[in-house]
TIGUGU-312519 format. One record per residue (C-alpha): residue number from 0; x negated, y, z negated. Coordinates in nm, 3 decimals, always signed. Example, Ala and Ser with C-alpha at 12.3 -4.5 7.8 and 13.67 -1.06 7.14 Angstrom:
+-----+---------+---------+---------+
| num |       x |       y |       z |
+-----+---------+---------+---------+
|   0 |  -1.230 |  -0.450 |  -0.780 |
|   1 |  -1.367 |  -0.106 |  -0.714 |
+-----+---------+---------+---------+
//
This chain:
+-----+---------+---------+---------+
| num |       x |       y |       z |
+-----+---------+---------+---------+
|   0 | +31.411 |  +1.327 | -10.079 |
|   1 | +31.577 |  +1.298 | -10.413 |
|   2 | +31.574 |  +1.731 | -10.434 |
|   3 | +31.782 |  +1.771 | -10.107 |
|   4 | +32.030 |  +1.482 | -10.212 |
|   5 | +32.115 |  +1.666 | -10.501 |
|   6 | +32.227 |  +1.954 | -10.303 |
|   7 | +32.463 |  +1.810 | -10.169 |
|   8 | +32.817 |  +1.774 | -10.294 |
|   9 | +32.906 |  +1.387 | -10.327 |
|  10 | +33.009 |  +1.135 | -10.608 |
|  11 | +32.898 |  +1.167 | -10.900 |
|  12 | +32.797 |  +0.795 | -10.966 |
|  13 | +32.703 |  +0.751 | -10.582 |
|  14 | +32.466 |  +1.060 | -10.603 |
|  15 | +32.280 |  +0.896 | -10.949 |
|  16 | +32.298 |  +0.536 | -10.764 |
|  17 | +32.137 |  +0.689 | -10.425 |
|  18 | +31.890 |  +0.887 | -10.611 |
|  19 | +31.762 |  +0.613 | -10.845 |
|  20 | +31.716 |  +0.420 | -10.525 |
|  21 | +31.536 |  +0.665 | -10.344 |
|  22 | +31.320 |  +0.754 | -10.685 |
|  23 | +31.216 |  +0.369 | -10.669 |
|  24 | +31.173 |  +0.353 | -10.327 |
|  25 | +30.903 |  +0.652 | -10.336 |
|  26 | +30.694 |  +0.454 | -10.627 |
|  27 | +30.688 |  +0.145 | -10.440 |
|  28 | +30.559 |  +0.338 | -10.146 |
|  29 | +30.301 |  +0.559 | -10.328 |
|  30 | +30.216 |  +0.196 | -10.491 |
|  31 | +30.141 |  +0.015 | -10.150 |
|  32 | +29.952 |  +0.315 | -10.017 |
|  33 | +29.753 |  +0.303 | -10.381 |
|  34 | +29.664 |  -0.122 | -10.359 |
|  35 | +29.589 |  -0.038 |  -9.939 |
|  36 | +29.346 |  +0.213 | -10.027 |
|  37 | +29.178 |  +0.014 | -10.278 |
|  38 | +29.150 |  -0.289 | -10.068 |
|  39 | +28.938 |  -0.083 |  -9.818 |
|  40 | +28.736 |  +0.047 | -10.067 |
|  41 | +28.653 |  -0.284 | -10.160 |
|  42 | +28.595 |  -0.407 |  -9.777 |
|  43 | +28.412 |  -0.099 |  -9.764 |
|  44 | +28.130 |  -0.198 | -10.044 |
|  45 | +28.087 |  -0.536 |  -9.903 |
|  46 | +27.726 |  -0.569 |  -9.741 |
|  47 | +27.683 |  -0.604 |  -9.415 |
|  48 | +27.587 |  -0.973 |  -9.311 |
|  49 | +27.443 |  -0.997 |  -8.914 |
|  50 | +27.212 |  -0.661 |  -8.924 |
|  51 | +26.990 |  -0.588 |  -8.624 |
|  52 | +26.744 |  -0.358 |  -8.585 |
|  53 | +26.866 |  -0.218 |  -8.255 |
|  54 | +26.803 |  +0.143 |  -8.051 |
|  55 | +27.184 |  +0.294 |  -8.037 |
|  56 | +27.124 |  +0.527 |  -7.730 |
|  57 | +27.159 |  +0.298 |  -7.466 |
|  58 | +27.442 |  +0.113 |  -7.636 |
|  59 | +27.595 |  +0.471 |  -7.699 |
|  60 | +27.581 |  +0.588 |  -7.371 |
|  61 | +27.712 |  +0.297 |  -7.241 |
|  62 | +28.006 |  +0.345 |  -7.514 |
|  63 | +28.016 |  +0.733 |  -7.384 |
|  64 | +28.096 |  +0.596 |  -7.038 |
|  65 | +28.382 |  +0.323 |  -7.142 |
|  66 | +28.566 |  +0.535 |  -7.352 |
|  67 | +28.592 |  +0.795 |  -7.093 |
|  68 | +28.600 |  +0.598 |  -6.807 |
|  69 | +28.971 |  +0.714 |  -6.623 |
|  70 | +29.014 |  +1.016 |  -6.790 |
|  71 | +28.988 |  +1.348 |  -6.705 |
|  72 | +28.766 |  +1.434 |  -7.048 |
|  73 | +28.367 |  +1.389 |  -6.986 |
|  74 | +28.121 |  +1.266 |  -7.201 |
|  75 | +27.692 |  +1.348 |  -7.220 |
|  76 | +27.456 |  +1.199 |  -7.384 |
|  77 | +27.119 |  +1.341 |  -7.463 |
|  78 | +26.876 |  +1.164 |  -7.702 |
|  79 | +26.474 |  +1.225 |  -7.732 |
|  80 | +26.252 |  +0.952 |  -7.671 |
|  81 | +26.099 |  +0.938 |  -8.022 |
|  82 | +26.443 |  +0.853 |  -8.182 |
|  83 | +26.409 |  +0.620 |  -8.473 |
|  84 | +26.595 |  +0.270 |  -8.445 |
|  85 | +26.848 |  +0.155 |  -8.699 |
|  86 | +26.907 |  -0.185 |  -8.869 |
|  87 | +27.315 |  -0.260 |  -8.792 |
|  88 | +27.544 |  -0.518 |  -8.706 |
|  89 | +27.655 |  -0.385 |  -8.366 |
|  90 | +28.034 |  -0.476 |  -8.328 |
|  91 | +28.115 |  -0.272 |  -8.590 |
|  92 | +27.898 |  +0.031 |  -8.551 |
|  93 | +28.013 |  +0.046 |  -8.194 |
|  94 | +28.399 |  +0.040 |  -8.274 |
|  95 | +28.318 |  +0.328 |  -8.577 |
|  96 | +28.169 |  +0.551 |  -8.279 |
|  97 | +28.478 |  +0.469 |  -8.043 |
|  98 | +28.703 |  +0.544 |  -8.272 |
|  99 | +28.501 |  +0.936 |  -8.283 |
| 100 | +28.437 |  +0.937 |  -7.957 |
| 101 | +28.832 |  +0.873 |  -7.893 |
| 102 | +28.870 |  +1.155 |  -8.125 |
| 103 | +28.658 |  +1.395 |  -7.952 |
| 104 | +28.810 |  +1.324 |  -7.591 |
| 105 | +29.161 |  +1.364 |  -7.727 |
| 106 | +29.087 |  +1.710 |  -7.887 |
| 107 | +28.994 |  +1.860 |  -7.604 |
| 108 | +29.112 |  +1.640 |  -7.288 |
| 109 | +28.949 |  +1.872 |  -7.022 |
| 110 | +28.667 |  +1.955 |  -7.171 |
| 111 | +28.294 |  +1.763 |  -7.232 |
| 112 | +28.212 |  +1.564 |  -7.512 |
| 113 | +27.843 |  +1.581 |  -7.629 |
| 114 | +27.667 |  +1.306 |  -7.827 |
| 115 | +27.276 |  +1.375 |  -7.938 |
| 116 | +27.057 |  +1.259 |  -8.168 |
| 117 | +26.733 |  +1.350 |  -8.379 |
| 118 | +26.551 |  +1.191 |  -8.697 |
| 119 | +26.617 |  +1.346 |  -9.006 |
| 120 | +26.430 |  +1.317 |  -9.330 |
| 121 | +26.626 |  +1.364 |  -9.702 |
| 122 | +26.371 |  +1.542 |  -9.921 |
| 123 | +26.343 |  +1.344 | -10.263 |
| 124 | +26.417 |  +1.704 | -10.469 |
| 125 | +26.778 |  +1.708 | -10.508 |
| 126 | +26.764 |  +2.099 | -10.435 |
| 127 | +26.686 |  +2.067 | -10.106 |
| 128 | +26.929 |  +1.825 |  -9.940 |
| 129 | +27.129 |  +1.949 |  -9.723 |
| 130 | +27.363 |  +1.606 |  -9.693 |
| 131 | +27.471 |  +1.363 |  -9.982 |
| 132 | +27.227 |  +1.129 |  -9.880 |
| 133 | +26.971 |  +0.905 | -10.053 |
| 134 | +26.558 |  +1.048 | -10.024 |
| 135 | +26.440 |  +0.880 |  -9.697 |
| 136 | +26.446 |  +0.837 |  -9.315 |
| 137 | +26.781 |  +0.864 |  -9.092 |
| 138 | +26.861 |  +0.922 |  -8.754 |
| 139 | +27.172 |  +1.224 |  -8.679 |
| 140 | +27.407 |  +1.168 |  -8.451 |
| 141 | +27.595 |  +1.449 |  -8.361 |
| 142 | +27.934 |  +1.419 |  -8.137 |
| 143 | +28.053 |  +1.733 |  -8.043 |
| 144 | +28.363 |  +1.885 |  -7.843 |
| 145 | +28.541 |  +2.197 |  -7.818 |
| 146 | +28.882 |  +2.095 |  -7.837 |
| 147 | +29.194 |  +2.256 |  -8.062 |
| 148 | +28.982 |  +2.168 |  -8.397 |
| 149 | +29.096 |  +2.127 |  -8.743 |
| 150 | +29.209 |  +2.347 |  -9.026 |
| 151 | +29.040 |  +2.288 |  -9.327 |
| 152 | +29.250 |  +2.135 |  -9.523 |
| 153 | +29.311 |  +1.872 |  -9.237 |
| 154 | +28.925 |  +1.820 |  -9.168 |
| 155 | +28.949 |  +1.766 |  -9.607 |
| 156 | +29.202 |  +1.474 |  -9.526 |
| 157 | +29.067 |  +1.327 |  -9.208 |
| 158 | +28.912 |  +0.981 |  -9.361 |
| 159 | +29.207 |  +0.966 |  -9.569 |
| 160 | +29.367 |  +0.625 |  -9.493 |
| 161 | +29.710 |  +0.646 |  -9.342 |
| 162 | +29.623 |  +1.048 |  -9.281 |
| 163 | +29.697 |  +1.138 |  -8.877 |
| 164 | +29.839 |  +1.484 |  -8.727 |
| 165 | +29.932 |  +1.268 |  -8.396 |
| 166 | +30.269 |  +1.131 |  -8.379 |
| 167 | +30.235 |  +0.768 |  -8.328 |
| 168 | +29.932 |  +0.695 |  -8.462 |
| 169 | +29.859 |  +0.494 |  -8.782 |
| 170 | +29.603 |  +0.711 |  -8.897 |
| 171 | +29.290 |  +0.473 |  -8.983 |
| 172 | +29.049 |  +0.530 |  -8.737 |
| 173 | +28.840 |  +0.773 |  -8.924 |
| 174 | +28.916 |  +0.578 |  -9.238 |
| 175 | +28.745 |  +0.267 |  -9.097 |
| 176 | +28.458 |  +0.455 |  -8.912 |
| 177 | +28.363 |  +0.598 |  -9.243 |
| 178 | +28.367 |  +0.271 |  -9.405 |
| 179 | +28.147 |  +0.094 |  -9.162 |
| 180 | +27.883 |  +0.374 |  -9.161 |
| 181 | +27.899 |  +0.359 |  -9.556 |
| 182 | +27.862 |  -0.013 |  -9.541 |
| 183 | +27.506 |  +0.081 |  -9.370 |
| 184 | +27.420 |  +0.303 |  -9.609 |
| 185 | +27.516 |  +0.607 |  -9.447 |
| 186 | +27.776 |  +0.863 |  -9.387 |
| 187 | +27.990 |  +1.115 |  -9.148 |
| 188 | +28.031 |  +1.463 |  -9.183 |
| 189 | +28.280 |  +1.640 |  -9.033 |
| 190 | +28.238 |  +2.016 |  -8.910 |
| 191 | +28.533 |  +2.200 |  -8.752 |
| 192 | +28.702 |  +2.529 |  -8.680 |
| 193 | +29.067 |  +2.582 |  -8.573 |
| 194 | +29.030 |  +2.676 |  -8.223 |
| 195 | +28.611 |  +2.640 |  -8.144 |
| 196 | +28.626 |  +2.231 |  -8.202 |
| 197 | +28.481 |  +1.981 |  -8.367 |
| 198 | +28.126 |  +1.840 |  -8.438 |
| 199 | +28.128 |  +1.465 |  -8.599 |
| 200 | +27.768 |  +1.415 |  -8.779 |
| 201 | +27.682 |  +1.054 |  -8.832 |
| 202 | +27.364 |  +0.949 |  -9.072 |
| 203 | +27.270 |  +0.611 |  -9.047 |
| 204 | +26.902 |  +0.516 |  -9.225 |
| 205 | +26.600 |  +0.448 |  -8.978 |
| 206 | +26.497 |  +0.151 |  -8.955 |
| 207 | +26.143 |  +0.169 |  -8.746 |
| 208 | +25.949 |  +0.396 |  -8.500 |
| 209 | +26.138 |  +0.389 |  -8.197 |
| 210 | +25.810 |  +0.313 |  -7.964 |
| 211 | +25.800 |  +0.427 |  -7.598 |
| 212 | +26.115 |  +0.506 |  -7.404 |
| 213 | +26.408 |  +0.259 |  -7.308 |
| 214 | +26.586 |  +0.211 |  -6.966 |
| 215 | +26.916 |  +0.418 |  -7.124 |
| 216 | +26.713 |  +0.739 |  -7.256 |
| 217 | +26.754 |  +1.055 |  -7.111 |
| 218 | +26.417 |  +1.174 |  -7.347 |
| 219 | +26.064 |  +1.220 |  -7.278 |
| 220 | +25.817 |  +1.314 |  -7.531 |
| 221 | +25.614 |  +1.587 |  -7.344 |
| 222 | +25.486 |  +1.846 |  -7.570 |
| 223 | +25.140 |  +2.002 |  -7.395 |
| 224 | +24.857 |  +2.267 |  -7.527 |
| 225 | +25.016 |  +2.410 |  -7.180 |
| 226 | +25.386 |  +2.467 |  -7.324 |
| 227 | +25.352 |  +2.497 |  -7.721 |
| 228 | +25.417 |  +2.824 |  -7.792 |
| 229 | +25.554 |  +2.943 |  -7.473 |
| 230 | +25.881 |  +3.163 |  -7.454 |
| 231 | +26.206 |  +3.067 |  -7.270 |
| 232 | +26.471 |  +3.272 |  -7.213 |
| 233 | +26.805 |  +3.071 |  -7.211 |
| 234 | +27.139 |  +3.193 |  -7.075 |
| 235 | +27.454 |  +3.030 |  -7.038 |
| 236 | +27.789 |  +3.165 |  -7.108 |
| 237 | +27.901 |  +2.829 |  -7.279 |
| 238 | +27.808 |  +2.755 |  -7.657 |
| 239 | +27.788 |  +2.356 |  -7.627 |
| 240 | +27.480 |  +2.335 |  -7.322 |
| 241 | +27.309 |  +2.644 |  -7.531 |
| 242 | +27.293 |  +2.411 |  -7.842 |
| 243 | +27.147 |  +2.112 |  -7.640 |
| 244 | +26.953 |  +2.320 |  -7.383 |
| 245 | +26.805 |  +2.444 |  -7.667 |
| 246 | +26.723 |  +2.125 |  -7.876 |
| 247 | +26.566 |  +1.981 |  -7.534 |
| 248 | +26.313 |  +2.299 |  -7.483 |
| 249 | +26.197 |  +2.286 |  -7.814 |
| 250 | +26.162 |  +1.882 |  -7.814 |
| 251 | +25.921 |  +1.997 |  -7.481 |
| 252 | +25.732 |  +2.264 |  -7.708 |
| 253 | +25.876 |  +2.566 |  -7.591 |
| 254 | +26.029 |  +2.879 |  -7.812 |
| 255 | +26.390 |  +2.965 |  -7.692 |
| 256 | +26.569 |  +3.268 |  -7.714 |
| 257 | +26.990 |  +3.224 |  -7.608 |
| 258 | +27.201 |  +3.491 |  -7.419 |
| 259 | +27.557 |  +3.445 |  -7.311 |
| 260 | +27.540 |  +3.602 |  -7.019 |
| 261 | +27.316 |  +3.830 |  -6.731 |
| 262 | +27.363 |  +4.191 |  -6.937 |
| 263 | +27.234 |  +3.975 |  -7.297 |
| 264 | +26.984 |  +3.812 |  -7.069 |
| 265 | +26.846 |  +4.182 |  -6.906 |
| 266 | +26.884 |  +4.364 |  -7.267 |
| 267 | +26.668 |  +4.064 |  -7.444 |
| 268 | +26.394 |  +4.086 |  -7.190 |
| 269 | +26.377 |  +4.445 |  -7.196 |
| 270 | +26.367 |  +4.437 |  -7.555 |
| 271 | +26.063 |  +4.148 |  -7.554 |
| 272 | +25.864 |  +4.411 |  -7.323 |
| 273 | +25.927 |  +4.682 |  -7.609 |
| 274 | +25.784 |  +4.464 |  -7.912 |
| 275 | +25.508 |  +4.389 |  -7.694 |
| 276 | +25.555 |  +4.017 |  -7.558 |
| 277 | +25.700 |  +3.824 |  -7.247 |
| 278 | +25.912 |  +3.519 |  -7.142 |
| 279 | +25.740 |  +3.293 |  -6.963 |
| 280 | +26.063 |  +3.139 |  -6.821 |
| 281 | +26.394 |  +3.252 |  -6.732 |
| 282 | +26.692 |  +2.956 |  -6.721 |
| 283 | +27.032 |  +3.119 |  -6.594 |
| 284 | +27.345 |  +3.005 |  -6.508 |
| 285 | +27.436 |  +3.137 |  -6.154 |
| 286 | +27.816 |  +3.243 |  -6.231 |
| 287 | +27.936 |  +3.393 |  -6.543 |
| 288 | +28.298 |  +3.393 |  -6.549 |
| 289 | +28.423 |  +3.765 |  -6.642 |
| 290 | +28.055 |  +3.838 |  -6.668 |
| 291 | +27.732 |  +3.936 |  -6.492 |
| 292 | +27.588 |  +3.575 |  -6.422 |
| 293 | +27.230 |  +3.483 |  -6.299 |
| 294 | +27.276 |  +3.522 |  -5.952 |
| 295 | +27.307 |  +3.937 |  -6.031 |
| 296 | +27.077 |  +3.959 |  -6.335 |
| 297 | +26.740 |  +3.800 |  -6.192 |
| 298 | +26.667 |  +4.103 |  -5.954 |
| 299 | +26.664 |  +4.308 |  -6.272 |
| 300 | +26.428 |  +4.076 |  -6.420 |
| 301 | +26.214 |  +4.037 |  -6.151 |
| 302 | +26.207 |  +4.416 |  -6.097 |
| 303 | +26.078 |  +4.438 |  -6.503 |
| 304 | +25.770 |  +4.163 |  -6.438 |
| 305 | +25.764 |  +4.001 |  -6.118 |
| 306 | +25.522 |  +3.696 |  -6.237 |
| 307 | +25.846 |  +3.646 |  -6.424 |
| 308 | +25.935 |  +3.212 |  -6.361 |
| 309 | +26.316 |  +3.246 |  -6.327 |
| 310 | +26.514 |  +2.885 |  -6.251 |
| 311 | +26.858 |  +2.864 |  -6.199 |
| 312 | +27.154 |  +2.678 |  -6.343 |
| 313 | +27.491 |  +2.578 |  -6.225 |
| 314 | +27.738 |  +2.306 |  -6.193 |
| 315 | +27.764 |  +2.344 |  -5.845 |
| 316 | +27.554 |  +2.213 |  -5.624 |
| 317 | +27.670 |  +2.394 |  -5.321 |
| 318 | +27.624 |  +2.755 |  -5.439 |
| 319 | +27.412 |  +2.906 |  -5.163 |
| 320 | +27.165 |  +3.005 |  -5.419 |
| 321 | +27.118 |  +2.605 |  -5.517 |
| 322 | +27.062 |  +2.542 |  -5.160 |
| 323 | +26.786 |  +2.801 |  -5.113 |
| 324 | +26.655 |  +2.919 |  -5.410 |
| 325 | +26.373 |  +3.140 |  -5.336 |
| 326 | +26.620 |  +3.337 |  -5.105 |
| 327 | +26.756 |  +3.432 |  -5.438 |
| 328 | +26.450 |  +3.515 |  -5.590 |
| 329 | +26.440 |  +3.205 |  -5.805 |
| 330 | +26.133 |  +2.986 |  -5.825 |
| 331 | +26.374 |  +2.652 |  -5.886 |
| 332 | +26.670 |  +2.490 |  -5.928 |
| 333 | +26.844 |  +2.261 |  -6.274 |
| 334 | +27.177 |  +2.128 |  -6.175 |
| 335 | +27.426 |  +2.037 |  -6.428 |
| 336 | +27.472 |  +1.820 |  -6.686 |
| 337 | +27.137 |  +1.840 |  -6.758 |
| 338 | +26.872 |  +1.531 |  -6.825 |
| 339 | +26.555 |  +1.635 |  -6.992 |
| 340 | +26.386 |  +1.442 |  -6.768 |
| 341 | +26.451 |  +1.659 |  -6.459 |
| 342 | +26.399 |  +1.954 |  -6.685 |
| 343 | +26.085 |  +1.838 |  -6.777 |
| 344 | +25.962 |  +1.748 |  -6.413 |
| 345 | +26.082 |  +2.131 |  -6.292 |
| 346 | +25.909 |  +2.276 |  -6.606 |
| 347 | +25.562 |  +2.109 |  -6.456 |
| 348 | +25.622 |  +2.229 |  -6.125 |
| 349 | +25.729 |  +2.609 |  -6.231 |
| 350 | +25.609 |  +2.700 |  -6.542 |
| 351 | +25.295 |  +2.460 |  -6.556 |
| 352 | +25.145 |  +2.542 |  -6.224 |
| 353 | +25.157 |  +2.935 |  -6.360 |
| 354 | +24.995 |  +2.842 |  -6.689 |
| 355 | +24.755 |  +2.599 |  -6.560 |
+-----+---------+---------+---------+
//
């Protein structure tokens, strides 16, 4: 940099010659990087030529499972069954979501990488939209980790072309994946905190009623007179399956209330009994790390209303209380990752046969 030359003590008429040169160089750079990021702006506004009206959750979860295929990073998918289609040209859309997909999996290479999806609709009054969208139907994909995140001025920069915090990388991945969604008419929104990780939101307009349900769902669209309305208690000490646990029950009709462990779990019962109302259903996770997990909490429970439906949770299918549930005092079982399917089916056989 021409600043730190000049500190240091050299020829006079070398120091102006070196610094000239370097003062050129720098505008010549700034130049190229100027023409480069107005020839993707222009690729960028070019409309899209082979569009398809195409259902993305089977090709994403097929995408989930390539880009993660030999790592140690995992990736979910969860989509309802009602999830509106969108008019694309595939090659394209499926390289944008690799390239956040790669991003997720490399923030946070042990964890899980979530990708979910619902319809959203952008109200016509300007006041009430809560993305800079166009008034109309889109579908929401959200890919989520919790890796290392981004500060914010980072997250500011992200689809800046040329803009990476890895060494080696070129720093266009975002840049293009941004450009391909806005060549459909839509957009990503990035969400991240240093430290919690890192939720990409993609909007890309609906194209039709997704009709039925497709071999690559994981949905169902099951919402009774039997379950709307009812009250779930959730409990799980990680953030991530709360959030999607969560969207599943109330796809199914139900009204959920989160804890992060047994003692929130206990405390938010006893407190439901006080204002006069009860959970139908109790869904723990068996071991809380550094906490009281379900396996110690659901006596308490069952000792404050014994018609009390408590299933439990876990990861690991050997856990004695997996094996034999009602040893344990629970009335069934939901292994992890969870499918809404299953969830569904143990809902009907627990919580339906109760309220039938």
């Amino acid at each position: 940099h021409t600043s730190a030359i000049k500190a240091i003590k050299i020829n006079g008429d070398s120091f102006n010659n070196l610094g000239q040169q370097l003062t050129a160089i720098e505008h010549s750079v700034n130049r190229g990087r100027d023409i480069l990021e107005r020839l993707q702006t222009i690729v960028r506004q070019q409309k899209v030529q082979d569009k398809k009206i195409l259902d993305l959750t089977t090709v994403l979860g097929e995408l989930g499972k390539s880009v993660f295929r030999g790592v140690t990073a995992k990736c979910q998918a969860y989509f309802p069954s009602e999830l509106n289609k969108v008019s694309v040209e595939l090659q394209p859309i499926k390289e944008a979501f690799q390239a956040l997909l790669q991003n997720a999996g490399e923030a946070d290479p042990e964890g899980e990488v979530m990708i979910t999806g619902s319809n959203l609709t952008v109200d016509p009054n300007p006041d009430k939209r809560t993305v800079p969208l166009e008034p109309g139907e889109y579908v929401h994909f959200e890919i989520r980790d919790e890796g290392y995140g981004m500060s914010e001025k980072a997250r500011q920069r992200a689809f800046e072309p040329y803009f990476t915090t890895k060494e080696g990388r070129r720093g266009l991945g975002l840049a293009n994946a941004l450009g391909t969604i806005q060549q459909h008419d839509g957009t990503i929104i990035l969400e991240s905190n240093l430290g919690r990780g890192t939720t990409a939101h993609v909007y890309l307009p609906s194209a039709e009623k997704a009709k039925g349900t497709t071999s690559g769902r994981l949905g169902v669209d099951a919402r009774t007179s039997k379950t709307l309305g009812k009250r779930v208690l959730l409990m799980d000490d990680e953030q991530m399956i709360l959030d999607i646990v969560c969207h599943m029950l109330e796809h199914l009709g139900y009204e959920v209330k989160t804890t992060k462990d047994g003692a929130e779990a206990i405390a938010a019962f006893a407190k439901s009994k006080k204002l006069g109302f009860q959970y139908e259903l109790v869904i723990m996770d068996l071991v809380i790390p550094n906490g009281v997990g379900g396996a110690d909490a659901v006596h308490t429970i069952k000792t404050m209303n014994p018609d009390t439906v408590v299933i439990a949770s876990s990861g690991h299918s050997d856990h004695p209380a997996m094996l034999k549930p009602q040893d344990y005092g629970f009335a069934a079982v939901l292994s992890k990752p969870y499918k809404i399917d299953k969830l569904q089916e143990v809902l009907e056989q627990t919580v339906g046969a109760t309220i039938a």
